[in-house]
N, C-alpha and C positions, 0 to 999 in steps of 0.2 A: 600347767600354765593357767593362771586366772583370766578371768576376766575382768575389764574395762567394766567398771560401772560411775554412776555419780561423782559419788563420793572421790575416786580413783583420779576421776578427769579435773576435778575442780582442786585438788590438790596439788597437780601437776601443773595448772592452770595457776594457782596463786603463787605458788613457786617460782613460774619464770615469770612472771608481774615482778611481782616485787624484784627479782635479781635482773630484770629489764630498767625498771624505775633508779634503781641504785646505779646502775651502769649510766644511765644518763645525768644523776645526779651529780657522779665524780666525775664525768667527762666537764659538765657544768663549771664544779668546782678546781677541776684543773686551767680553765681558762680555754678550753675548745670552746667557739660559738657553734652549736645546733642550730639550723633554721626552725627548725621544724618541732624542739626541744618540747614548747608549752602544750604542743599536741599528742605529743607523743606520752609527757606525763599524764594530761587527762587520760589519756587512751587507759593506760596502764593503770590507772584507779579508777575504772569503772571495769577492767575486766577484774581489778581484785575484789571489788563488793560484787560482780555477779558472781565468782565463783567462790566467795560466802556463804550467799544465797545457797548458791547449788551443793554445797556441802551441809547447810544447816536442814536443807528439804530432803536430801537424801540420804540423812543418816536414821536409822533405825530407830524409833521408839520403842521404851520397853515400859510392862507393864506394870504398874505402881506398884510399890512392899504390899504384902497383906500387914 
């Protein structure tokens, strides 16, 4: 069993973002009214640019060709 690292959590993390954001997107477009809709999309695109972030700083550097 692995482990949970960075990279692992922010992937799982942009994963349900965006399948969060799309869900409310077609609820949108089927003509449900969200109160709370324009919150909830901010919400969900800023947990996708942190877990960018946290994917782009936890991914290993390698070191240049010779």
């Amino acid at each position: 069993m692995s482990d949970w690292d960075l990279t692992s959590v922010g992937l799982v993390l942009i994963g349900s973002s965006i399948t969060a954001a799309g869900t409310i997107m077609a609820a949108l477009l089927l003509g449900i009214t969200i109160s709370m809709a324009p919150f909830l999309l901010f919400t969900t695109a800023v947990l996708i640019v942190m877990s960018a972030i946290m994917i782009v700083v936890s991914t290993p550097k390698s070191p240049p060709p010779i």
